[in-house]
N, C-alpha and C positions, 0 to 999 in steps of 0.2 A: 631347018630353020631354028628350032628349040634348042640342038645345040652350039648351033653358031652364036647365039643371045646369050644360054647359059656359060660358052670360054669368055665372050665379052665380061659378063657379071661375074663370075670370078676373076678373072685381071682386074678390072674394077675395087673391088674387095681386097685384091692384095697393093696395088696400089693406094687404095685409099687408106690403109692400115700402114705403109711404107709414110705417104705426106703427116698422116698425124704424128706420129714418134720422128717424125725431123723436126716439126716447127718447135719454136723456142717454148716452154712457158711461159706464161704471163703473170703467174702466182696468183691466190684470191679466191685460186679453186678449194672449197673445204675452208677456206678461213685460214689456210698454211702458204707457206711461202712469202715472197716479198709482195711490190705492186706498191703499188701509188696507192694512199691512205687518205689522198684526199676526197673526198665522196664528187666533189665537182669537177675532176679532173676529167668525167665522159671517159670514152674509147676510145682509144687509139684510130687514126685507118686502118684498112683491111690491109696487110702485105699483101706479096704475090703468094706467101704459100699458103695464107686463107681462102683468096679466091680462088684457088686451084682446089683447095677443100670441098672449097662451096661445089665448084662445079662437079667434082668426082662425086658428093653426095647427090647431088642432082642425077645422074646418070645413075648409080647406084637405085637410087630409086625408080625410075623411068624401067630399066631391064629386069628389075622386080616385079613390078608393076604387068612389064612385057609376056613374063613366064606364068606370071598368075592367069593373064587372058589367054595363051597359046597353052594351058596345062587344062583349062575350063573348056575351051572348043574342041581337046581332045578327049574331055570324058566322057563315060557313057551316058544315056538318060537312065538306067536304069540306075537301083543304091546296091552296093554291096550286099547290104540285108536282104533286098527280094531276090537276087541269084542265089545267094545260101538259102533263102526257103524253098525255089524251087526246085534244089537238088535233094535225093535222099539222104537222110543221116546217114554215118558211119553206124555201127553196129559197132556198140557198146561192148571193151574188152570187158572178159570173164574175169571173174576174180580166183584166183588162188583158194582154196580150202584147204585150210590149217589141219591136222592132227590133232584130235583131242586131247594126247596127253604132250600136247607142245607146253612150255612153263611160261611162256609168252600172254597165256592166257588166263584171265582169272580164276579164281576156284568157283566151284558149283558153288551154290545157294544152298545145301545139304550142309554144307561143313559148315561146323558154329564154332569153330576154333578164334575165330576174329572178332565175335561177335561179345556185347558187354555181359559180364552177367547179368541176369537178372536182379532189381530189386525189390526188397523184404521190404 
């Protein structure tokens, strides 16, 4: 069932992304483009490829909607968190130890080569 709703909601999705890049602009969006500058001029009617917007949104969200309930009555009760606490931890890799006279590494705290002279 889950994936029969989820091939619907993507067709949906690719449909609904196919209607909006056909319809025409209207300009107005952003303050660019043309349109009617008369502020009382109202809205147009809906076309037919609005309403068909309309309705794909509407469905779009409905099989959303749909996947969020059939994704919820398939989870578990328990959380993530208390399965990982009641499993034992992995056993913490070892780390590598270096060679003393690797140059990777600082110098002892003996050597005063770096250190300021003293002041008088």
């Amino acid at each position: 069932m889950q994936n029969v709703v989820l091939i619907v909601h993507l067709l949906l999705a690719l449909v609904l992304i196919g209607v909006v890049l056909l319809q025409r602009s209207e300009g107005g969006g952003l303050g660019i483009g043309g349109g009617d500058s008369n502020p009382s001029a109202g809205r147009p009617p809906l076309t037919a490829m609005a309403k068909l917007t309309w309705a794909l949104a509407v469905a779009f969200i409905i099989t959303s909607l749909t996947l969020t309930i059939i994704a919820a009555q398939q989870s578990t009760t328990t959380s993530v968190l208390d399965r990982l606490g009641t499993s034992s931890p992995a056993p913490a890799p070892e780390l590598p130890v270096l060679p003393s006279g690797d140059g990777l590494l600082p110098p002892p705290a003996a050597d005063d080569t770096l250190a300021p002279p003293p002041a008088d």
